[in-house]
Structure formats: structure tokens, C-alpha cells
N, C-alpha and C positions, 0 to 999 in steps of 0.2 A: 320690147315691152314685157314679154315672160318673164328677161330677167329680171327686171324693175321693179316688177312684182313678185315676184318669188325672195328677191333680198328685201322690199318692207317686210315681205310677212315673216322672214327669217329673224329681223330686227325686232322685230313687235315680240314674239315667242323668246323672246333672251330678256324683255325687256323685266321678267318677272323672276328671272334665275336664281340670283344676287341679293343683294340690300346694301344699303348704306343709312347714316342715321341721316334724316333728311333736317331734321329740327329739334330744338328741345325750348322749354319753359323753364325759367334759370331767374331765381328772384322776382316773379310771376310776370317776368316777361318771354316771348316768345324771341326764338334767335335761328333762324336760317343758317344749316350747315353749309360749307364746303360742298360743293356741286360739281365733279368731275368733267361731268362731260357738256358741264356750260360757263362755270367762272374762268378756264384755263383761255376761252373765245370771247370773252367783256373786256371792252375798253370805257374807263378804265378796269379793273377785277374788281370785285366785291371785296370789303373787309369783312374779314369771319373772326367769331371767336373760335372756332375751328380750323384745325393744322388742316394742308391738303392732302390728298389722298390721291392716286394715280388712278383709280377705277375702282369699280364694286367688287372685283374679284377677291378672292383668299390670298393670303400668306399659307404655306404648306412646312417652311424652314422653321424649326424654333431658335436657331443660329441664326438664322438672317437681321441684320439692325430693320430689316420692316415690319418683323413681330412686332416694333414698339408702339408704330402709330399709323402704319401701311405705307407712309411716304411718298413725298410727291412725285418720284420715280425711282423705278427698282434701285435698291442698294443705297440709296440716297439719305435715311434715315428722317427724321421728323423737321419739319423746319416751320420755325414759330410763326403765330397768326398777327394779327397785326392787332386784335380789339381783345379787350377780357371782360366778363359777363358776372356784374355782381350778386352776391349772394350771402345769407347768414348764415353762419353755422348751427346744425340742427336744421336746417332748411330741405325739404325734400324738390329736387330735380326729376322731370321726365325727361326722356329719353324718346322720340318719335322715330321708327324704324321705317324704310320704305316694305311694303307687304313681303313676308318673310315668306320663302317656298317650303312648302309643305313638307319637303323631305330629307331638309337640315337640319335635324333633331341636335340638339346641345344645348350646353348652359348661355347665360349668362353671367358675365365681370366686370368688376370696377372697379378701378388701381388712381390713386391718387399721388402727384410728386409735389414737394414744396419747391416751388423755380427759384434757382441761385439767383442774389440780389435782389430777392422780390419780385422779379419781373420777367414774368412769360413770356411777353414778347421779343424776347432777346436770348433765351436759354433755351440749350437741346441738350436733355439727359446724357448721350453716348451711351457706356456702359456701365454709368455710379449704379451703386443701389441705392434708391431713391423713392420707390413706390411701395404704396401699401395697400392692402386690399380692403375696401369699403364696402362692395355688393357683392354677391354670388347666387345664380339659383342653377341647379342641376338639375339631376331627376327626382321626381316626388315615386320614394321608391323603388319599385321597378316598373311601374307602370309606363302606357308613353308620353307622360305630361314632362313638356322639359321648359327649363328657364325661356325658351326661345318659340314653346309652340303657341303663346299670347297672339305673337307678331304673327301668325300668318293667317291669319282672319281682319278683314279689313274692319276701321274702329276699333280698334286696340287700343286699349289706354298707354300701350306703350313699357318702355323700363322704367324704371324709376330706380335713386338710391336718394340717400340722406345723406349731408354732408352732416360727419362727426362733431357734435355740440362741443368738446372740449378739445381742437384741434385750436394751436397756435392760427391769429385773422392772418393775412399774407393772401400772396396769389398760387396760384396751386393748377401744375396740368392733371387733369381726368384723361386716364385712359378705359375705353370702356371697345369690351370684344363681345362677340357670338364664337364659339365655336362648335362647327357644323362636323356630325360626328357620324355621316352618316354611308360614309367610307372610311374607318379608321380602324378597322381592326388589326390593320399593322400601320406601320410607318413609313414612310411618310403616307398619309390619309388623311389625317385630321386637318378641317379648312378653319383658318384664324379669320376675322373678320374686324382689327382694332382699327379704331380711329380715337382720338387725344383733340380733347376741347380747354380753353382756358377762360378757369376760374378766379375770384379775388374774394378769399371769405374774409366776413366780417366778424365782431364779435369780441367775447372777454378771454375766450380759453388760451391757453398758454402750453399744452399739450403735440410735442414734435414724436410720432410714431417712432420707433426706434427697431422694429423688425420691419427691416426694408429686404427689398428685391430689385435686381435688375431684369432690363428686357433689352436686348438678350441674357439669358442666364435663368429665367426662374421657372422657364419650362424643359424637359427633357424627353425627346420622343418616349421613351421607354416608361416616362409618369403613366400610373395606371388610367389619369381622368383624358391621357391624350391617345393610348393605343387603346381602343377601347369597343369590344363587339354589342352595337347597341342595340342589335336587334332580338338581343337575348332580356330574358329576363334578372336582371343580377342588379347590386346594386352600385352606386358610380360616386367615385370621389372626384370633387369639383379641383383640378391642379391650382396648385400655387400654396402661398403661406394661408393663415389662417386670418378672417376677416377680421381686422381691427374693431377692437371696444374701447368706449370710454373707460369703462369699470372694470376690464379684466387686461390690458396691457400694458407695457412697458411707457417710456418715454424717453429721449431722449435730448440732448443739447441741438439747436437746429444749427446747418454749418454757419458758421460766419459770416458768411456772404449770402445768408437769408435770413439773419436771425431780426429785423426790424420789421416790425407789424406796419407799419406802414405803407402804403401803398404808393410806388413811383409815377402812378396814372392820377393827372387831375381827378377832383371832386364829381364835375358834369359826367351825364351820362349821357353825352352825344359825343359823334366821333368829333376826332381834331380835324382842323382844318390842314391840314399837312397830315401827311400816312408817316412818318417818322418820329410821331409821338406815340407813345405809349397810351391807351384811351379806356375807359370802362365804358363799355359796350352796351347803347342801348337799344333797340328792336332791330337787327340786323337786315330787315325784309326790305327797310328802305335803303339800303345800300347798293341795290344791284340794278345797276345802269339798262335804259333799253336799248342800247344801240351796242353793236356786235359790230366787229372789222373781218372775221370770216367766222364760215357759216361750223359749226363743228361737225366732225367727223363721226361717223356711224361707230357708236363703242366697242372698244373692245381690251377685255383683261388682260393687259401684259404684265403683271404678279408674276414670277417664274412659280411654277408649279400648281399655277388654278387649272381651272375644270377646263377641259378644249373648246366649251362653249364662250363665246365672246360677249357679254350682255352688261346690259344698263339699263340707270332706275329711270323710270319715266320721268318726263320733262314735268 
């Protein structure tokens, strides 16, 4: 009985370690993320507009393909959702974070790809360069207000970013991270936190970002926003390229094999009747079955190079 108790209560104290985004409001409707440590045990799984993720832990490699989107297991890279989540351009997105721990000071990011063919639920990046950056908040200063210390007070409005009013309509992956800075004065230290939701903008713009980046590739331990002593007062460059504007950047030809505004996903926005259609996603909550074929297992981070604490976000 000691121990039975002594491992909930160990499980309960992990349960707060971590985060993952739990939900966001996408076209003002609301969408139920990817859920680690509960859709991998639903029969049948839930449809997300969100990629899976292996657990709440950190990425620590900026070499590893699970910088990109944490992957639904080590090494394994991103692998696409099955529903995508309408939206206009110019439209603002939150982002619902499960309660962030107090003592992962870092920014937050938002990286956007156009999916070859149009269609997300069928394309994983690899190594193109393909994303461009949308949101960033760092530190305000040198003070300790950081992009990410919103999230750790419960009722947080959450992230938000804006999808670009003059972007080509298409379907589009969002990559959106935390990074937790609050071991990083050298390298490896700094803990990555990305997860990749799929979008389908609407709209007139005609606009393909032309300063792209890859992931892997557009972080390098030795970037000063990734080794970085944060408990100093100095001030912090957000890594990566420079946040995309309508009005001050480039543009470019989109490839071939995305260049049609059209969207491959019926009109409705309920799922298909079959999982092998391509679907515009509507309130994801109803998606997730109540019945379960085993019970799931007590969490635990197997990211290579997380915190030695094993933890996950509450049920």
C-alpha cells in the first residue's frame, strides 16, 4: 500500500512539470489537441488537427528531425493529422497551453509551412526549408517577464498569433514551440517544446514567404537565443530568421506542387465518414470516443535528452 501511494503521489508532482498545447480557437471554433497520454489508448483514436507528439517532455538536439514537431516517437519525425482547421487570413489563433511551471523561463514561436499539394494531411517537411516565422515573444528587456511566463498562472489567455493577411489561401502546418531556458547556459540545456497543428487559410492574398528555414537546420546550439544565461540580467535574441510581414518582405513562386489555392478537403466542416479522406475540421471535442481497450500507462518522457523527471499533463 506505501508504495501505491507514494507512486500516485509521485505521479500527481510530475503532473505539473511539462506542458503541451492542450487546445486552441482556430476560426472561432475551439479544437482539442493531440493528447499523449490518452488518444495513443482510444479505440477508435481521435481525429486531430494536430500531429502527435510522444509525451510532454523537451527536445534538447537542434539536429534531431523531433525539433520539428516532437514526433510521435523518438527519431520518427512528424507524421500528419488526419483533419485540418479552417481559418482566414488576418485571422487571430490562440493557442491554450496546459499550466506552464514557473521555472521555464523562454520565448515563445510560430513557424508556418505551405504543405506540398495542398494538402497536410499527407506531407512531412523532412529537411526542405519551408517555414517561416509568424510569432515570437522573448524577454521584455531584461526583466523576468518572458514570452512563456503568461502560461503559468492558471486563466491565461493563452498564445495567440495572427495568420498573415497577404499569405497565398492553401493549407498550411503551424509549428509553434516554448523554449524553456532555464538550464541553458551552455549546450545542450536549452528544452524545445514544438508541436505542428494543421491549418487551411482562406482568403485573396497571393503572397508565398520566400525566406524560409528548415527544422532541422535553423537552430544552432551555439545561436546566442539558444545558449543563453537567463538568470542574468542582459538582453536575449529570439533565434531564428526574422518574423515575417506583409509590408516589409520578400515573396516568392510557391513550389509546384502547392501552388493551387484550392483546397483538396471537401466544403463541410464535419469529419468524413471514412479517416482516408482529407477533412476541414470542425470542433474536434467531439471526436474522442468513450471507450478505451487498455487502460494507459503512468507517463513518462522518453524525448532523448528531457529532464530525468517523467511527467504529464493532467487528464
Amino acid at each position: 500500500m506505501k508504495s501505491t501511494v507514494t507512486s500516485l503521489l509521485g505521479s500527481a508532482a510530475l503532473v505539473a512539470a511539462h506542458g503541451i498545447v492542450n487546445n486552441a480557437v482556430i476560426g472561432g471554433k475551439n479544437f482539442t489537441f493531440y493528447q499523449p497520454y490518452q488518444d495513443p489508448y482510444m479505440k477508435p483514436a481521435p481525429e486531430r488537427i494536430s500531429r502527435a507528439i510522444q509525451s510532454n517532455g523537451p527536445v534538447e538536439d537542434v539536429t534531431s528531425i523531433d525539433i520539428q514537431c516532437g514526433a510521435a516517437t523518438a527519431g520518427s519525425g512528424t507524421i500528419p493529422a488526419k483533419l485540418v482547421a479552417k481559418a482566414a487570413a488576418g485571422e487571430e489563433v490562440t493557442l491554450d497551453w496546459t499550466i506552464w511551471p514557473d521555472s521555464h523561463i523562454g520565448p515563445t514561436i510560430t513557424y508556418m509551412a505551405k504543405c506540398a499539394d495542398n494538402d497536410c494531411t499527407t506531407w512531412q517537411p523532412g529537411n526542405d526549408a519551408a517555414w517561416f516565422k509568424i510569432q515570437e515573444q522573448g524577454r521584455e528587456g531584461t526583466s523576468n517577464n518572458w514570452g512563456a511566463t503568461p502560461l503559468m498562472k492558471a486563466g491565461n489567455s493563452g498564445v495567440k498569433y495572427t495568420i498573415p493577411e497577404c499569405i497565398a489561401p492553401g493549407q498550411y502546418l503551424v509549428r509553434h514551440e516554448i523554449i524553456a531556458l532555464h538550464a541553458a547556459s551552455s549546450y545542450p540545456g536549452a528544452q524545445f517544446y514544438p508541436s505542428c497543428h494543421q491549418i487551411e487559410v482562406t482568403g485573396s492574398g497571393s503572397t508565398n514567404p520566400s525566406d524560409l528555414v528548415a527544422f532541422p537546420g535553423a537552430y544552432k546550439g551555439t545561436d546566442a537565443g539558444i545558449t543563453y544565461d537567463a538568470y542574468k540580467a542582459q538582453p536575449y535574441t529570439v533565434p531564428g530568421p526574422k518574423v515575417f510581414s506583409c509590408a516589409g518582405s520578400g515573396s516568392g513562386s510557391a513550389p509546384a506542387s502547392s501552388a493551387a489555392p484550392a483546397s483538396s478537403a471537401p466544403a463541410a466542416t464535419t469529419a468524413p465518414a471514412t479517416p482516408s479522406q482529407t477533412a476541414v475540421a470542425d470542433d474536434n471535442d467531439e471526436d474522442c470516443p468513450a471507450t478505451t481497450t487498455a487502460a494507459a500507462p503512468v507517463a513518462t518522457s522518453t524525448q532523448p535528452g528531457g529532464d530525468e523527471e517523467d511527467d504529464c499533463p493532467a487528464p
